[in-house]
N, C-alpha and C positions, 0 to 999 in steps of 0.2 A: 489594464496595462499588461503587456505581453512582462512576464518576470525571469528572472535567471533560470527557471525548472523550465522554461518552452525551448531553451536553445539547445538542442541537442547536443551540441559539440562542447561547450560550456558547461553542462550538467555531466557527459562522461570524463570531461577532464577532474572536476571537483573530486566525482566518485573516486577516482585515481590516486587522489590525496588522501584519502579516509581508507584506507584497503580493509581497517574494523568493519566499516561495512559491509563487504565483499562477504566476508567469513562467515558473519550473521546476516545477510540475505543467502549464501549456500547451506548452510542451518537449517535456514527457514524451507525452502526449498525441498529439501530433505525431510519434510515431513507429508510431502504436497504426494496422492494418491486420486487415481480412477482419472475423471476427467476434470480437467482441470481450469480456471479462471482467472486470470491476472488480474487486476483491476489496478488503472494506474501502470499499466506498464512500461511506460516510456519509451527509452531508446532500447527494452529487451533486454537489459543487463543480467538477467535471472530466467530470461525467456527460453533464451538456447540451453539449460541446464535440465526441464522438464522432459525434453526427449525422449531420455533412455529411461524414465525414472517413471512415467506414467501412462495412463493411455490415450491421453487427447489433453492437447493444451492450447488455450488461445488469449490472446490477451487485450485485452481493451483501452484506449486513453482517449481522451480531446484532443490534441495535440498533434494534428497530420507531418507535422515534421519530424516530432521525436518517430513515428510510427514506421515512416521511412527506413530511421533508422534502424530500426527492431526487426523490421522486413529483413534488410541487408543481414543481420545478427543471428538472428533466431530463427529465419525459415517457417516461421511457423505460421500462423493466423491472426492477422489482426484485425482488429474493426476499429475505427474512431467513434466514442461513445462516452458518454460520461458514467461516474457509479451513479448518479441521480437516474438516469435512463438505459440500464444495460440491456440488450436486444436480444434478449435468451427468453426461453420457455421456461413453467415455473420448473424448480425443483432438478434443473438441466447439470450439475455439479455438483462433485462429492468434496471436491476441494472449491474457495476463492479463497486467492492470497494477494494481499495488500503490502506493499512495502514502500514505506514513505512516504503515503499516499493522502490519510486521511486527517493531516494537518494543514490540507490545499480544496477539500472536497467543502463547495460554498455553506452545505445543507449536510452534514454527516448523517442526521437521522435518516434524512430522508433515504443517502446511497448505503446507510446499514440496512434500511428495511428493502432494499431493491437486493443487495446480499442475501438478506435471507431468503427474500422469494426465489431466488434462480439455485440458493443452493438444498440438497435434499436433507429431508427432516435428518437424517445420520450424519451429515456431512460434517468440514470443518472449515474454521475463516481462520487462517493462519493469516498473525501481524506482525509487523516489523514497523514501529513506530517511535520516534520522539515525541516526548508527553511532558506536560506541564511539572517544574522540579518540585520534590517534595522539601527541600529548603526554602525554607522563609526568604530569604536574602535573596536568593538565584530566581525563586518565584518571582518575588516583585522587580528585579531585572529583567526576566521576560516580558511580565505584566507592561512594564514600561517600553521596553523594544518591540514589542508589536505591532505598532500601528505601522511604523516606520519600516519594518522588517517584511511585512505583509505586503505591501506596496511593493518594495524590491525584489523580493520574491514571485513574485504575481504571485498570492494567496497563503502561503506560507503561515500558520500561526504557532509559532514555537511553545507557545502556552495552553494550549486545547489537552483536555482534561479526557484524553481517546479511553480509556480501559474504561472509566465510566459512562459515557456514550456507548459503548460497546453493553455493557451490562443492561443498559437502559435501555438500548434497541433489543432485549430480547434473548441474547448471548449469555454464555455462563464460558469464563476462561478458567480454562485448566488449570492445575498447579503443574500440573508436565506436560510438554518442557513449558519454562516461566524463563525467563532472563530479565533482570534489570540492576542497567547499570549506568548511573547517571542522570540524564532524563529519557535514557533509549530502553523500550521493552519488545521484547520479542513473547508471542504468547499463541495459541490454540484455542477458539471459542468454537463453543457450541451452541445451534439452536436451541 
C-alpha cells in the first residue's frame, strides 16, 4: 500500500510543519564530506544543500514521484533504487547520509550492509532518525501503534530500535556530534 511518505506534495507540506526537522537535517548535512550519497532522498529536501558544501552528491529512493521532485529541487542526480539494492561500486563514498529513512527500509540489515559496501573503509553514515522511546510508557505506545501506523505510513515503524541495528551492522556511532531528544537521534557511524 502506496503510504503518506510516497506523496510528494503531502510529505513536503508535513515537513513544513516540523521546521525542528529542517535545523537538524541542515546539521546533518553539515557534516556530509568528499562524495556524497543520500539514501532515501525523497522529494531532495536536503539534496540542494550538498552543492556548495561537497564534491559530488547523488541521491537515491524507490519512489519515482518523490524523485521528480528532488530533480525539480536539487539539480542534482538521482537514481530510483532501493538501500536493499544501491547501484554503486564498492567503496564509491566517503559520506552516506540517511534521514528518516531507516524506519521504512523493509530489511535494515540488509540496506546497512549495502551502506557499508558502497561506503569507503574511512568513510561516514550520517543519521537522522526516530527510534524506539527509551520510556516505558511511550515504548509500549508505539509498541502498540505500529501495526496500524505502518500501514498508513506505507512502512513507517516508529518503534525500530535504528542505533542498535546500526551497531550490529558493523558501525561504531560517534559520541560527536550525538543529538538525542525524545525519540529523534541525529549521529556519525563508522565502519
Amino acid at each position: 500500500m502506496r503510504g503518506l511518505e510516497q506523496i510528494p506534495w503531502l510529505y513536503d507540506g508535513l515537513m513544513r510543519l516540523a521546521p525542528g526537522i529542517a535545523r537538524w537535517r541542515a546539521d546533518l548535512v553539515a557534516e556530509a564530506r568528499g562524495r556524497v550519497l543520500e539514501v532515501g532522498c525523497g522529494t531532495g529536501l536536503a539534496l540542494a544543500a550538498y552543492a556548495e558544501r561537497v564534491e559530488f552528491a547523488v541521491g537515491v529512493d524507490p519512489a519515482r514521484q518523490s524523485l521528480r521532485r528532488a530533480q525539480r529541487r536539487a539539480h542534482a542526480p538521482v537514481i530510483c533504487a532501493s538501500a536493499h539494492h544501491l547501484p554503486f561500486a564498492d567503496a564509491s563514498f566517503d559520506t552516506v547520509v540517511s534521514s528518516l529513512v531507516f524506519c521504512s527500509v523493509p530489511d535494515p540489515m540488509a540496506g546497512l550492509a549495502e551502506i557499508r559496501r558502497v561506503l569507503r573503509p574511512d568513510g561516514q553514515l550520517l543519521m537522522l532518525e526516530h527510534v524506539q522511546s527509551t520510556s516505558r510508557f511511550a515504548a509500549f505506545v508505539l509498541d502498540k501503534l505500529q501495526p496500524a501506523w505502518t500501514r498508513i505510513s506505507g512502512g513507517c515503524h516508529p518503534n525500530r530500535h535504528t542505533e542498535q541495528l546500526v551497531e550490529e551492522a558493523g558501525f561504531r556511532i560517534q559520541q560527536r556530534p550525538y543529538r538525542a531528544r525524545g525519540v529523534m537521534r541525529l549521529f556519525v557511524a563508522r565502519p
